[in-house]
C-alpha positions as CSV (number, residue, x, y, z in Angstrom):
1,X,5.9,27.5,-2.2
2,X,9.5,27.9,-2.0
3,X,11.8,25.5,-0.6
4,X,15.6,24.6,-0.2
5,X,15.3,21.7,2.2
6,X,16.2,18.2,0.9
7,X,13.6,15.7,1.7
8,X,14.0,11.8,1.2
9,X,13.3,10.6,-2.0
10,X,10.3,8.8,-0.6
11,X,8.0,9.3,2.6
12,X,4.8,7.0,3.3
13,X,2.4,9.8,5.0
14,X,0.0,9.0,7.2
15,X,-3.0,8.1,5.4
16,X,-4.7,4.7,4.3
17,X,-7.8,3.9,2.7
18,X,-10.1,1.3,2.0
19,X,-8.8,-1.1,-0.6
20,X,-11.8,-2.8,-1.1
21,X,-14.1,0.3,-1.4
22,X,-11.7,1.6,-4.0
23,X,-11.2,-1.7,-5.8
24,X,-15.3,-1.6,-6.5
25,X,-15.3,1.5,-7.8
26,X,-12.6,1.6,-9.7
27,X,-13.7,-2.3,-11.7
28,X,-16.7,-0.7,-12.6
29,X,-14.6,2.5,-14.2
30,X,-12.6,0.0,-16.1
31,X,-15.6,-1.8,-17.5
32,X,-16.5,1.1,-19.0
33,X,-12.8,2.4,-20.1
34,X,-10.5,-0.1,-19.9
35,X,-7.5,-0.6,-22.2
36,X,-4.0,-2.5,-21.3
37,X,-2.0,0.1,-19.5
38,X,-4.8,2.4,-19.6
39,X,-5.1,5.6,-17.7
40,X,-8.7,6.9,-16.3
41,X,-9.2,10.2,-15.6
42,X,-10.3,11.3,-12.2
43,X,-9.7,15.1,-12.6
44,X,-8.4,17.4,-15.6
45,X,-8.6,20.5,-16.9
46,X,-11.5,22.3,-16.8
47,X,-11.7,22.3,-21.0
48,X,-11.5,19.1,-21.1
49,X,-14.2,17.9,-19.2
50,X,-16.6,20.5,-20.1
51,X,-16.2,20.9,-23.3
52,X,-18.2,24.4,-23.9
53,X,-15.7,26.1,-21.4
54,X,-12.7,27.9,-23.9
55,X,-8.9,26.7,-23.8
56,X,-6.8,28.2,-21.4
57,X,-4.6,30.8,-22.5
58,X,-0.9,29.8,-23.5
59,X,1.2,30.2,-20.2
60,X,4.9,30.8,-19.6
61,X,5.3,27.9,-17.0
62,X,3.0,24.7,-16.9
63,X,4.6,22.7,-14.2
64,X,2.0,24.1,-11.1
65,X,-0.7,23.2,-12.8
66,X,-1.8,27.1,-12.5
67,X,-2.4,27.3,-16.3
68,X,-5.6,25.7,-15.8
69,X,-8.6,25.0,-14.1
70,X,-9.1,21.6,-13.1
71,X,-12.5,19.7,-12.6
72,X,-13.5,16.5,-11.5
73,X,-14.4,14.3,-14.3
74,X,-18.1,12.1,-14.5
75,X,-15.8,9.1,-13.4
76,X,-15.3,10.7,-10.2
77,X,-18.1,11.7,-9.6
78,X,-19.9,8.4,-9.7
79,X,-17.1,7.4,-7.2
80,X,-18.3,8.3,-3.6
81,X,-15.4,6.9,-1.8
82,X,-12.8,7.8,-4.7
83,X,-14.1,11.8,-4.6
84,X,-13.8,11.3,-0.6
85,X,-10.1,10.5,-0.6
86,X,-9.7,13.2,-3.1
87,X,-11.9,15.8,-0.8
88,X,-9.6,14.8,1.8
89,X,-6.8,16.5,0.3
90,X,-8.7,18.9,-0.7
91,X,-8.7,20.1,3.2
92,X,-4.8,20.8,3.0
93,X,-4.2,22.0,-0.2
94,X,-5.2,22.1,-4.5
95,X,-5.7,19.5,-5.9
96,X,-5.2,19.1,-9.9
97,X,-4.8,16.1,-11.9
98,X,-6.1,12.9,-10.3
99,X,-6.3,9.9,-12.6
100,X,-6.1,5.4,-11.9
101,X,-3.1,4.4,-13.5
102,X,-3.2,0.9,-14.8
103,X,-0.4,-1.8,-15.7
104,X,-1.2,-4.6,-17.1
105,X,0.6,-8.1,-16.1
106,X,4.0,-8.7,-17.7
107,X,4.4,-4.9,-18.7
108,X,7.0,-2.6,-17.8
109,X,6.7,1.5,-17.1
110,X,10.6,2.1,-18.7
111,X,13.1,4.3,-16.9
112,X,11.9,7.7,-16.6
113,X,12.4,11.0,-14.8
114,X,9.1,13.6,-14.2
115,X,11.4,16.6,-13.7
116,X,8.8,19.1,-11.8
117,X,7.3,16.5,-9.4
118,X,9.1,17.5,-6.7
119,X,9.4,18.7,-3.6
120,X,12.4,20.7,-4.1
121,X,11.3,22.4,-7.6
122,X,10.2,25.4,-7.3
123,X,6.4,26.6,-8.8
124,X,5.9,22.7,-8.6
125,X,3.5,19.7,-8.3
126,X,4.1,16.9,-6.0
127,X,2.1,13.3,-6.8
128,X,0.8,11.0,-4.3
129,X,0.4,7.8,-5.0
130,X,-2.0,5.0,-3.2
131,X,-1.6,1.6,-4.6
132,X,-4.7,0.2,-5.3
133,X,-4.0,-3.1,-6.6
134,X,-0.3,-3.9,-6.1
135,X,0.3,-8.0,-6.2
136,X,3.4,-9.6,-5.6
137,X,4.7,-9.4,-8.9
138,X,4.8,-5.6,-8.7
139,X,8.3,-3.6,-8.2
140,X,8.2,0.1,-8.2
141,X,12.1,1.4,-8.0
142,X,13.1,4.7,-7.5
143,X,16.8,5.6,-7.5
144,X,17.6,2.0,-8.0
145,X,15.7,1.0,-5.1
146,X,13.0,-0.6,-4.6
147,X,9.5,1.3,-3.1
148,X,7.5,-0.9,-0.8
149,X,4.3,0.6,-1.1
150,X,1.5,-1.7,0.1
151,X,-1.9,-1.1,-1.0
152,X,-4.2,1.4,1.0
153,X,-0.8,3.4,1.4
154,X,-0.3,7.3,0.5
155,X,3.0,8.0,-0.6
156,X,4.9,11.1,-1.9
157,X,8.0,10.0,-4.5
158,X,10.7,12.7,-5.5
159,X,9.6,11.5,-9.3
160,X,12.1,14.3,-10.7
161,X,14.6,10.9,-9.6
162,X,15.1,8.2,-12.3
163,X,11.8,5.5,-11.3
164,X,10.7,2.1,-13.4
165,X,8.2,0.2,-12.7
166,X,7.7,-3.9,-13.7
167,X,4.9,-6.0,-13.0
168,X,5.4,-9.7,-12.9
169,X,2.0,-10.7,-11.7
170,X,-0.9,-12.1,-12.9
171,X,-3.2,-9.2,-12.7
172,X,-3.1,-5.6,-13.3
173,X,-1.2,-2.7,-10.9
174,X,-3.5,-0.3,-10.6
175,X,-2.8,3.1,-8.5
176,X,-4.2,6.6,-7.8
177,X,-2.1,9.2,-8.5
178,X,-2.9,12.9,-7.0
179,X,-0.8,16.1,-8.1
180,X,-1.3,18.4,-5.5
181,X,0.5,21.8,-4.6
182,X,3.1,21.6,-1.7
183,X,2.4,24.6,1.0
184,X,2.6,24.6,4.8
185,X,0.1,22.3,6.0
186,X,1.5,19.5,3.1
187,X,5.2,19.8,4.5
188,X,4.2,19.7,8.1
189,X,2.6,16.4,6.8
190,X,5.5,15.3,4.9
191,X,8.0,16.3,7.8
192,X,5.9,14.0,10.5
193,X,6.4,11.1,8.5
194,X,9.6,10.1,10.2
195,X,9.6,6.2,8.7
196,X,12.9,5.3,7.3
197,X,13.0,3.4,4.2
């Protein structure tokens, strides 16, 4: 999908989910995986979750994901309510990589740019991101400018933009993350959300 429109560097779409269904699933992932700032995969490339399947062929352009096949992971799919969200966007559009994305308390994601995530890239990904766990320590700036993202919350960031993130709290951040390919029914989506931030 091709697009010259600008959109805002962040838009809260109009989803939420259960917190506390996704908080019991995910603690039983991370008794299983867990490691300070410790990623858990949800979905990946097909290779890498079955094993037997060959590597993908080298490829000219990575950043759609289209080099690849991408399957859910065992952690997912001992997830019901996790695979559901995910199966929900699965109605609009592909979904590829899906992973939990930990911080631990008093850590810091540094200053960093993910320069295809992006609305306005071409042959992109976008990621959307629901805060699972999110206390009050937790500061997510984009563009200098702090994010409010509340838990249960599905956002899309323009993460091409420069974005840290610090926790201050007392417990882990933990969000979902979902790379999915931008087309008509997405930006429809994405246009509705009219909140200003």
């Amino acid at each position: 999908m091709e697009t010259t429109k600008q959109f805002k560097d962040r838009i809260k779409l109009p989803f939420t989910f259960d917190v506390e269904k996704m908080l019991v699933e995910v603690q039983a992932l991370k008794q299983e995986h867990y490691e300070y700032y410790k990623v858990i995969s949800l979905r990946a490339p097909a290779h890498l979750v079955d094993t037997s399947l060959p590597f993908p062929p080298p490829a000219e352009d990575y950043a759609d994901g289209s080099w690849t096949n991408w399957m859910n992971t065992p952690n997912l799919e001992r997830s019901p309510y996790l695979k559901s969200i995910i199966n929900k966007f699965k109605e609009y559009t592909t979904v590829n990589l899906v992973r939990l994305l930990f911080l631990a308390p008093n850590s810091v994601v540094e200053e960093h740019t993910d320069p295809t995530l992006a609305l306005e890239e071409e042959k992109s990904m976008i990621r959307l991101t629901i805060p699972i766990d999110n206390n009050e320590g937790v500061e997510f700036f984009l563009n200098e400018t702090l994010v409010p993202m509340k838990v249960g919350e599905c956002w899309y960031l323009r993460l091409s933009e420069k974005h840290y993130v610090i926790n201050k709290g007392f417990v882990d951040r933990i969000n979902l993350t979902i790379d999915i390919i931008p087309n008509d029914k997405i930006i429809e989506i994405i246009n509705s959300a009219h909140q200003e931030f």
